[in-house]
C-alpha positions as a Markdown table, in Angstrom:
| # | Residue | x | y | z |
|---|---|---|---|---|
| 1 | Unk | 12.0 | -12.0 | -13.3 |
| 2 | Unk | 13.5 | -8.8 | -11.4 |
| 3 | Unk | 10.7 | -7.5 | -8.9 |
| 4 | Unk | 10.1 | -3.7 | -8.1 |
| 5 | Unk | 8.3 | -2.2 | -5.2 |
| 6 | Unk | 5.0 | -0.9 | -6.7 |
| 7 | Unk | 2.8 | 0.1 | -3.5 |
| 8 | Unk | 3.2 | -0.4 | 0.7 |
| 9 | Unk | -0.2 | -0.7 | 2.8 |
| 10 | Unk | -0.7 | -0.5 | 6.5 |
| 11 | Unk | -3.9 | -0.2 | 8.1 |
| 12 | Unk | -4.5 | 0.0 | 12.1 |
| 13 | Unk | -8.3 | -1.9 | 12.9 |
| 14 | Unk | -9.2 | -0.3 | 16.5 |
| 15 | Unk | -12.4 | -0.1 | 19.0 |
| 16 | Unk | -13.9 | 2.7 | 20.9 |
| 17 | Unk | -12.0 | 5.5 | 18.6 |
| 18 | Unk | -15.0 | 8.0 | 19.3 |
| 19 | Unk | -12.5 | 10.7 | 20.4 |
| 20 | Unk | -11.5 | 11.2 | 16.9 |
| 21 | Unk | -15.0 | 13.2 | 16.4 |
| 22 | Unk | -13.5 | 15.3 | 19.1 |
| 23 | Unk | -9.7 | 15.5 | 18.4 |
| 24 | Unk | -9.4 | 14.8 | 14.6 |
| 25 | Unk | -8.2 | 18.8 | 14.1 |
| 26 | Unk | -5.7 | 18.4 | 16.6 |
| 27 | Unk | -4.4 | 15.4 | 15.1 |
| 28 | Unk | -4.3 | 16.7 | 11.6 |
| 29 | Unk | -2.5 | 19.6 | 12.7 |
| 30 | Unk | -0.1 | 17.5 | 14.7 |
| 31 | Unk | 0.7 | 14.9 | 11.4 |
| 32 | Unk | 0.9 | 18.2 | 9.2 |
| 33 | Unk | 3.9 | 19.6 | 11.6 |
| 34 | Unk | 5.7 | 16.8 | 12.5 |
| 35 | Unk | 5.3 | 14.8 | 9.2 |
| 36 | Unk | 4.9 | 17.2 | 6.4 |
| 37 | Unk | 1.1 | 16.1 | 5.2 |
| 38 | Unk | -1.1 | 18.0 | 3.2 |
| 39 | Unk | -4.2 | 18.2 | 4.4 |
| 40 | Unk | -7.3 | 16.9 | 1.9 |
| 41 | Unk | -10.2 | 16.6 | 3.5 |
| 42 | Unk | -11.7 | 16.5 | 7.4 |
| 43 | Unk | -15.4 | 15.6 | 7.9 |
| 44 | Unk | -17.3 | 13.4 | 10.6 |
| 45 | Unk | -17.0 | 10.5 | 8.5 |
| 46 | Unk | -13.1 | 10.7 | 8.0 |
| 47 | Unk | -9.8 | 12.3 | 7.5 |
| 48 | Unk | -7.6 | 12.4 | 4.4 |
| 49 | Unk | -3.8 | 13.7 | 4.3 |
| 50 | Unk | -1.1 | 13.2 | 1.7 |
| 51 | Unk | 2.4 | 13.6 | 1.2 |
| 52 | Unk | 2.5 | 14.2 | -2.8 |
| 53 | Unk | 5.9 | 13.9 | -3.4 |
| 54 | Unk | 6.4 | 10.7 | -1.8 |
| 55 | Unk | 3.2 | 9.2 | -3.2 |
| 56 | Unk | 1.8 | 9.2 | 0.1 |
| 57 | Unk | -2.1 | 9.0 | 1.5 |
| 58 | Unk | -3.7 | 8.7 | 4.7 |
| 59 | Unk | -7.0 | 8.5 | 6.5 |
| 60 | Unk | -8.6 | 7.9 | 9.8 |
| 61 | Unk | -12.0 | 7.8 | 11.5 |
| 62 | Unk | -13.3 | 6.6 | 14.5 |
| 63 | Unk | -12.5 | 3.0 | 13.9 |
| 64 | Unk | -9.1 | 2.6 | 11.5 |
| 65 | Unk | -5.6 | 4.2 | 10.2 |
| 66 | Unk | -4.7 | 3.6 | 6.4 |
| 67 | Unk | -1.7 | 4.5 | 4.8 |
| 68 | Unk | -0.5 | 3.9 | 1.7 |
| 69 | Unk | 2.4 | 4.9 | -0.5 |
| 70 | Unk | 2.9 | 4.1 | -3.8 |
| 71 | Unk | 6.0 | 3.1 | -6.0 |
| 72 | Unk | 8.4 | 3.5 | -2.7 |
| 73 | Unk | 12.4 | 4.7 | -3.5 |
| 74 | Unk | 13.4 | 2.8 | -0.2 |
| 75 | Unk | 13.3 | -0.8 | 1.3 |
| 76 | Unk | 10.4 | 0.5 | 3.2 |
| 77 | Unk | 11.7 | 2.4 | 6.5 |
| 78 | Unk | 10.1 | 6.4 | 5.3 |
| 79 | Unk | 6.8 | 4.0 | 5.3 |
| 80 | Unk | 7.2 | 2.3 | 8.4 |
| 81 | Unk | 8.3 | 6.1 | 10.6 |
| 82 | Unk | 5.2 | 7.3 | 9.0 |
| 83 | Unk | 2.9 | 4.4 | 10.0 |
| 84 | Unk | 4.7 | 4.5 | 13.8 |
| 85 | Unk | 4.1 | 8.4 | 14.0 |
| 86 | Unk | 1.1 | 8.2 | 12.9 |
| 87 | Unk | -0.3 | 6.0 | 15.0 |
| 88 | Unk | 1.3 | 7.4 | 18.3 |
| 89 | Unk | -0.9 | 10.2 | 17.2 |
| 90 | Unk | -4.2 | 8.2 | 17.2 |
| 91 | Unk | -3.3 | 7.0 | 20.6 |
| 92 | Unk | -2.3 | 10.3 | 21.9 |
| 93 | Unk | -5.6 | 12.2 | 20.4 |
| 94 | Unk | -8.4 | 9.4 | 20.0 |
| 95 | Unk | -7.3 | 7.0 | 22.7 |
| 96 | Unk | -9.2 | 3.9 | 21.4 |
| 97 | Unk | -9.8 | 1.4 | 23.5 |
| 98 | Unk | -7.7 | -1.4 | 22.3 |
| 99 | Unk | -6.5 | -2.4 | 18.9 |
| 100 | Unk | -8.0 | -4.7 | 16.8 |
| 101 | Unk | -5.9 | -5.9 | 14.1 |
| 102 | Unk | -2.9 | -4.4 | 12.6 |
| 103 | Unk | -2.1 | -5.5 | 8.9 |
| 104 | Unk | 0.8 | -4.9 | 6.2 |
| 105 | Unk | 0.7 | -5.3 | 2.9 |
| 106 | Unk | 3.7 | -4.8 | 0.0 |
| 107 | Unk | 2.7 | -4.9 | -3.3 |
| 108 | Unk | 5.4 | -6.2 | -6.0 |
| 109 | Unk | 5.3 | -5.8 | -9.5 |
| 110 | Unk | 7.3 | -7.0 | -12.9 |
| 111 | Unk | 6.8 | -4.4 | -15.7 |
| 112 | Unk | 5.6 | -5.6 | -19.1 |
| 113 | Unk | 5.4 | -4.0 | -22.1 |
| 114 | Unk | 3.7 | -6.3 | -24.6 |
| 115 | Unk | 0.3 | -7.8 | -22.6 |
| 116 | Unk | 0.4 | -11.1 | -24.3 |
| 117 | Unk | 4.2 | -11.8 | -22.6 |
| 118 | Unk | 2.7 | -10.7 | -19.0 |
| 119 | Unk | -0.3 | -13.2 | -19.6 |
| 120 | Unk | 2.1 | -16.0 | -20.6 |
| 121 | Unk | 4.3 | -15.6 | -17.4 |
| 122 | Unk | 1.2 | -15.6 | -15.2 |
| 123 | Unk | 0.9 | -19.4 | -16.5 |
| 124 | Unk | 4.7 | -20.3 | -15.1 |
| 125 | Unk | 3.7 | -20.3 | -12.0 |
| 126 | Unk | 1.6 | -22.2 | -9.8 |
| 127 | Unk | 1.8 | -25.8 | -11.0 |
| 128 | Unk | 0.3 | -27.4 | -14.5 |
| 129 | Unk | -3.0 | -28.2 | -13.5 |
| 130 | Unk | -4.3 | -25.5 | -16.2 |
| 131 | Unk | -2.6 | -27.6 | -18.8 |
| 132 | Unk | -4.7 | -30.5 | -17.8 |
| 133 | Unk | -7.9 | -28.3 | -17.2 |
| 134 | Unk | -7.5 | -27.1 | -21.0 |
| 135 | Unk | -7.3 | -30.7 | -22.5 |
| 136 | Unk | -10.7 | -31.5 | -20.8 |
| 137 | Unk | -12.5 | -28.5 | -21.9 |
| 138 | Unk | -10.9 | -28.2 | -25.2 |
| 139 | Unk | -9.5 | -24.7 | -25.3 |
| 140 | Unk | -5.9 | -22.7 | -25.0 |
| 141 | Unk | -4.8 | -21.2 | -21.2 |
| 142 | Unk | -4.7 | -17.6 | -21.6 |
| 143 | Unk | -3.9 | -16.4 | -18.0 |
| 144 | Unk | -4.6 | -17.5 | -14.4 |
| 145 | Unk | -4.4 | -15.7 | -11.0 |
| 146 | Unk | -3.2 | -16.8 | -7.7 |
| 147 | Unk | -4.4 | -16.3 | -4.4 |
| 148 | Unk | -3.0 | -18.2 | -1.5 |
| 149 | Unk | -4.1 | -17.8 | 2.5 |
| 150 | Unk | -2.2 | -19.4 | 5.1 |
| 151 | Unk | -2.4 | -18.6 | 9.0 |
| 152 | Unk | 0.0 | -19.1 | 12.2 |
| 153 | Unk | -1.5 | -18.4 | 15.7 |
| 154 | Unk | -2.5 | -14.6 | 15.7 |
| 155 | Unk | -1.1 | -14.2 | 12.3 |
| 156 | Unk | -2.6 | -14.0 | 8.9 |
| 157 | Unk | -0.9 | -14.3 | 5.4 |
| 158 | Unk | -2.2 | -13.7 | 2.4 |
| 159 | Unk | -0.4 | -14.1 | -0.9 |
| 160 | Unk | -1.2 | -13.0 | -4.4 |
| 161 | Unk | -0.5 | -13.4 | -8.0 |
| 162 | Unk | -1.6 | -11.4 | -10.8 |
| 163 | Unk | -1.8 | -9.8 | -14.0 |
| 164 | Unk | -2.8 | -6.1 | -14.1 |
| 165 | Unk | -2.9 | -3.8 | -17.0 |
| 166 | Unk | -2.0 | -0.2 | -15.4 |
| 167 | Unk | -4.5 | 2.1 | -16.8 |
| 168 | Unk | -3.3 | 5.2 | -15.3 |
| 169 | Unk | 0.1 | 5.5 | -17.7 |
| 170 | Unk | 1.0 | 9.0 | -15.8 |
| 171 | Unk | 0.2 | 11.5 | -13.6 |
| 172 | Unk | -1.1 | 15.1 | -15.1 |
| 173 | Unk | 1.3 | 18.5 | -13.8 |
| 174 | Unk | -0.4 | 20.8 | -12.4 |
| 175 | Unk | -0.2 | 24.5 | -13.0 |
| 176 | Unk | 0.7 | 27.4 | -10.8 |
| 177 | Unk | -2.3 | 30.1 | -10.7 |
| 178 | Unk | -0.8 | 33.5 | -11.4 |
| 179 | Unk | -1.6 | 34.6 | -8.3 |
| 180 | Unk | -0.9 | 32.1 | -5.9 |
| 181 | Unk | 0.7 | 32.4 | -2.4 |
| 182 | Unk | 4.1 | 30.8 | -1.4 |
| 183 | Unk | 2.1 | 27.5 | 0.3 |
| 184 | Unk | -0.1 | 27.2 | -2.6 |
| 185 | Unk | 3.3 | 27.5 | -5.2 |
| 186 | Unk | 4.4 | 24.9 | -2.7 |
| 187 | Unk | 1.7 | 22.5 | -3.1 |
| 188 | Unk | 1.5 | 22.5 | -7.3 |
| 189 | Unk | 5.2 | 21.9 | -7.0 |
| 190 | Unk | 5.4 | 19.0 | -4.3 |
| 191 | Unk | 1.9 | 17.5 | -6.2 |
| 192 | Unk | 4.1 | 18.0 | -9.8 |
| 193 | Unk | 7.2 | 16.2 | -8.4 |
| 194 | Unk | 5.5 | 13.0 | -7.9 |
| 195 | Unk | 4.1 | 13.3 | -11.3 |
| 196 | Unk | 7.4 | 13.6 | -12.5 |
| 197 | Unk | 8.8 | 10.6 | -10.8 |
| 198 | Unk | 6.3 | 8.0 | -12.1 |
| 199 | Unk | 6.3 | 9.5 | -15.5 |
| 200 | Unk | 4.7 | 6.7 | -17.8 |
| 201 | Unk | 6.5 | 4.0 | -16.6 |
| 202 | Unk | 3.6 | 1.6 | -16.0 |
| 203 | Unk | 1.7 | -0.3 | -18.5 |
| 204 | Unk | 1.6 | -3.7 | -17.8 |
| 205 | Unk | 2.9 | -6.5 | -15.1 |
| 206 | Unk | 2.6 | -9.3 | -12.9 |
| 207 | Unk | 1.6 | -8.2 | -9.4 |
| 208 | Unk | 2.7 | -10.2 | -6.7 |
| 209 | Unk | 0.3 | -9.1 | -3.0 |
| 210 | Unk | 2.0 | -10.2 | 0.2 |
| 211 | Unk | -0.3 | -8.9 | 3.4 |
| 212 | Unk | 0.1 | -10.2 | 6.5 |
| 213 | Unk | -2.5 | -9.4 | 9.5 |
| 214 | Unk | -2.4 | -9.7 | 12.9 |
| 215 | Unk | -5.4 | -9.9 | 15.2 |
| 216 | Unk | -5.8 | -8.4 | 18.7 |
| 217 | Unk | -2.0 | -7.6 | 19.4 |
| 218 | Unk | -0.8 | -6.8 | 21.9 |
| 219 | Unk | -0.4 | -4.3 | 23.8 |
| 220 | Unk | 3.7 | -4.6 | 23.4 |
| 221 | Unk | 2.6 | -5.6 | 19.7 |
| 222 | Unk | 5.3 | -3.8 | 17.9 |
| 223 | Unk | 5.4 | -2.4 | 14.1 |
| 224 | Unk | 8.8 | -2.5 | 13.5 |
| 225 | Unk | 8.8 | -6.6 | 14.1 |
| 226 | Unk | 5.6 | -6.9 | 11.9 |
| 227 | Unk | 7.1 | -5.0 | 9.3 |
| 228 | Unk | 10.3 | -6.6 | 9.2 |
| 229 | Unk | 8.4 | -10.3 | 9.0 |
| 230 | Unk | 6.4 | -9.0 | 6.4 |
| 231 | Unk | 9.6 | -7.6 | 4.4 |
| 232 | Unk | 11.2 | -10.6 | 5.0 |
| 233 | Unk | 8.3 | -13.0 | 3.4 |
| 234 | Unk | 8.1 | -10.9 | 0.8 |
| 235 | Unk | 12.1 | -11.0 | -0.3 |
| 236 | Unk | 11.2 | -14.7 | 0.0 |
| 237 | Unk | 8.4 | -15.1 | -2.1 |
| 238 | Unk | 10.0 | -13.0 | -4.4 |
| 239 | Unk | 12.6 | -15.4 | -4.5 |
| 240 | Unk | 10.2 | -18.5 | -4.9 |
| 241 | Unk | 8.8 | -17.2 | -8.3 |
| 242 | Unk | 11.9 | -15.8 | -9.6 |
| 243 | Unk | 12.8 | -19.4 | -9.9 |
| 244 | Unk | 9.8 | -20.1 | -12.0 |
């Protein structure tokens, strides 16, 4: 079972972010400088930015970061600058009063092509106990799911184990309006290279979920350390069910 990278998640839990009703321009402006976002959307209730050709959305409010990018090319370090810039910018322009929780999460992912094969392999993992469970209620194992929590001090893992049919097979191009300026030419075509890239790759597969939380860091808390743990339990777990 050869895993691929389908998804990275980071979201930033803070208190006392009410300077984001005052600053959120300024910090949009700042992430669409120094990191190349497109801006979406900017109301009272939240932000959203994206980076379309690297499959990349953001958002803030007055109380959290999120960032996401899907089907990553790297072993995760574009993500982890982006989350580390971007949150410098909520502490430069919001300057909440401490921080929550900060949280990771990698998403894996085994493409199928034929559904029945990716239901089958969800039942190699896990233990037998289904086996047992069908022979007292008299009927055939299809599929299972599972979903493992374990905790150390501060920290918080949570792993799992899935089958997922993908419904969105590929993304649609989007057309160049006849008159359109240079940005807006731009846009289509930075929006149109994603599209390109996942093509219709997806259709079915076993997703493996590894997202590990930590509550009330530090002030010295750093990301590159939580990433790097999280990266490394997740080539580890990886690991553990490839041997299944």
């Amino acid at each position: 079972m050869a895993w691929k990278s389908l998804s990275l998640h980071f979201k930033q839990t803070y208190e006392g972010g009410y300077r984001y009703l005052d600053k959120c321009g300024e910090f949009m402006l700042a992430a669409t400088d120094r990191m190349r976002f497109i801006t979406s959307e900017a109301t009272p209730t939240g932000a959203k930015m994206e980076i379309p050709e690297q499959g990349v959305h953001a958002g803030c409010d007055s109380l959290s970061l999120s960032v996401a990018q899907e089907l990553p090319v790297d072993d995760g370090t574009y993500f982890l600058d982006l989350c580390k810039g971007l949150g410098e910018l909520v502490m430069s322009h919001f300057d909440p009063k401490s921080v929550l929780r900060n949280g990771f999460l990698w998403k894996s992912y085994t493409p199928y092509t034929n559904p029945s094969d990716m239901l089958a392999a969800s039942l190699k993992h896990g233990g037998a106990f289904h086996e047992e469970l069908a022979k007292a209620v008299g009927m055939v194992p299809e599929n299972k799911n599972l979903d493992y929590f374990f905790v150390s001090g501060s920290k918080d893992l949570h792993v799992v184990l899935q089958p997922v049919t993908f419904e969105r097979l590929n993304l649609p191009r989007r057309n160049v309006d006849a008159r359109a300026t240079k940005d807006q030419k731009s846009r289509v075509d930075r929006f149109n290279e994603f599209a390109e890239r996942v093509g219709d790759t997806l259709s079915h597969g076993l997703v493996l979920d590894v997202d590990l939380m930590e509550n009330d860091p530090p002030k010295a808390s750093s990301l590159d350390k939580h990433f790097e743990e999280l990266r490394q339990k997740t080539n580890l777990i990886r690991k553990l069910f490839q041997t299944r």
